[in-house]
C-alpha positions as CSV (number, residue, x, y, z in Angstrom):
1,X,152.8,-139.3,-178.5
2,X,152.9,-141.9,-180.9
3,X,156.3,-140.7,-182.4
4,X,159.1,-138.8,-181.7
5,X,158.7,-137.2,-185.4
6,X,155.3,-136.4,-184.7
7,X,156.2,-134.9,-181.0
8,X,158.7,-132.7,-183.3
9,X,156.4,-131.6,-186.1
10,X,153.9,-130.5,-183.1
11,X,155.9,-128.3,-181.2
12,X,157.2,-127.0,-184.2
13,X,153.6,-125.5,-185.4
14,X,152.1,-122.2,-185.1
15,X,149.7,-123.2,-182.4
16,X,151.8,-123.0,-178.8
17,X,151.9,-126.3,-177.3
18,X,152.0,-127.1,-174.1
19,X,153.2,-130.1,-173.1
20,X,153.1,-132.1,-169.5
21,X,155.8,-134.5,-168.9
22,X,154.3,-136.7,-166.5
23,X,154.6,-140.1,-165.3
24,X,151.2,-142.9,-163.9
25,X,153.1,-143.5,-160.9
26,X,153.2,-139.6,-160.1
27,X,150.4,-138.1,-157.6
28,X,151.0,-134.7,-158.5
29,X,151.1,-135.7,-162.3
30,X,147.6,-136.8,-161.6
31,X,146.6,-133.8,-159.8
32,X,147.1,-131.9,-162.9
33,X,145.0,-133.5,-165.2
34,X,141.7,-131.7,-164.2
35,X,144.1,-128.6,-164.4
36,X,145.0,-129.1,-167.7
37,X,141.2,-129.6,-168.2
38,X,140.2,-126.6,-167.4
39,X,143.2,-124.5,-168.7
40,X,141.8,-126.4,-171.9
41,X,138.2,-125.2,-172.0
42,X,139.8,-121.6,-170.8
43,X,142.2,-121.3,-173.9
44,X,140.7,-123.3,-176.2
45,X,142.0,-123.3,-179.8
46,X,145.0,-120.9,-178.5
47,X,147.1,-123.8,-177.6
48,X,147.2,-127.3,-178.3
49,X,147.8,-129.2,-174.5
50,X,150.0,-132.5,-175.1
51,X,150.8,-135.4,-172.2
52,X,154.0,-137.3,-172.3
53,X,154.9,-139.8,-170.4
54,X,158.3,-139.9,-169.4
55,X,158.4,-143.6,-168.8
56,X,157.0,-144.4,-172.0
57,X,159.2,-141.8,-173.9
58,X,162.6,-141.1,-171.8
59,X,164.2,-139.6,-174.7
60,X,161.4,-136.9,-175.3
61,X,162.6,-136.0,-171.3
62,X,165.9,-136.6,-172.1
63,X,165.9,-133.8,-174.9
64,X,164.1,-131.3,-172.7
65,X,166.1,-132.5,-169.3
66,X,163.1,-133.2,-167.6
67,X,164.4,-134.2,-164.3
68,X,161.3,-134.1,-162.1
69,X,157.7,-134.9,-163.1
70,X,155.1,-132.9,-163.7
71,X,157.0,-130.8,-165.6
72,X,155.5,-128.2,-168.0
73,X,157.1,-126.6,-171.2
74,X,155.3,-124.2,-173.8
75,X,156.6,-124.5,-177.2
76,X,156.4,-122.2,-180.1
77,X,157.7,-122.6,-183.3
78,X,159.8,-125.2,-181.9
79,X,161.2,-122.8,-179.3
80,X,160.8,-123.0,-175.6
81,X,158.8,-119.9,-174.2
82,X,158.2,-121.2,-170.7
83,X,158.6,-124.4,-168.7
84,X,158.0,-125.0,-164.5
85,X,158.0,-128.0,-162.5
86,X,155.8,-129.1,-160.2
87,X,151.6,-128.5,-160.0
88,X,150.8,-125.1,-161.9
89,X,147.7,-123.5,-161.0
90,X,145.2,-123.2,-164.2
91,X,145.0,-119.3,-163.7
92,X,148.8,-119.2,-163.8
93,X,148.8,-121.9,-167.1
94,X,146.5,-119.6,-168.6
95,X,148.3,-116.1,-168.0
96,X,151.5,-117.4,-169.2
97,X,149.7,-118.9,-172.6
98,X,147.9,-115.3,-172.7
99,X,151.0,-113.2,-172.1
100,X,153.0,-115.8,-174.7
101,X,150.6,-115.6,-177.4
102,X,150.0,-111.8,-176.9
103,X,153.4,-111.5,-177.4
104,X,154.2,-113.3,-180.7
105,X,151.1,-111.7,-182.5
């Protein structure tokens, strides 16, 4: 992200974002891009997907207390619906955006 004040104006949308704290260094971070790919092309205009790197933006993790990388976190309205840690499968990214969204229509 190129700002925090941009970070915050995106999460605070109507479009749930989902964001991935991640860091380069991280081989699980990187073994969730292709699943963020395909949760992408699943959902498509449902939810905005968003990559920050902790290293580059510790006080983006530092809000959230992201303590481990990857670490996921859905955002709505500026709200937290869901967060995990660790590698998420795309069917599971997909069935919590689903049952989130569902939810707040």
């Amino acid at each position: 992200m190129s700002t925090t004040k941009s970070f915050s104006e995106l999460i605070k949308g109507d479009t749930p974002v989902l964001v991935d704290f991640y860091a380069v260094w991280c081989g699980p971070c990187q073994m969730m891009q292709p699943i963020l790919q395909e949760t992408s092309q699943k959902l498509g205009s449902r939810v905005k997907i968003v990559k920050v790197d902790v290293d580059k933006n510790p006080m983006a993790a530092n809000k959230y207390q992201v303590r481990g990388v990857p670490t996921l976190i859905l955002f709505h309205k500026g709200k937290i619906l869901w967060r995990q840690s660790g590698v998420v499968p795309a069917q599971q990214l997909v069935r919590v955006v689903d049952q989130f969204v569902a939810e707040r229509v």
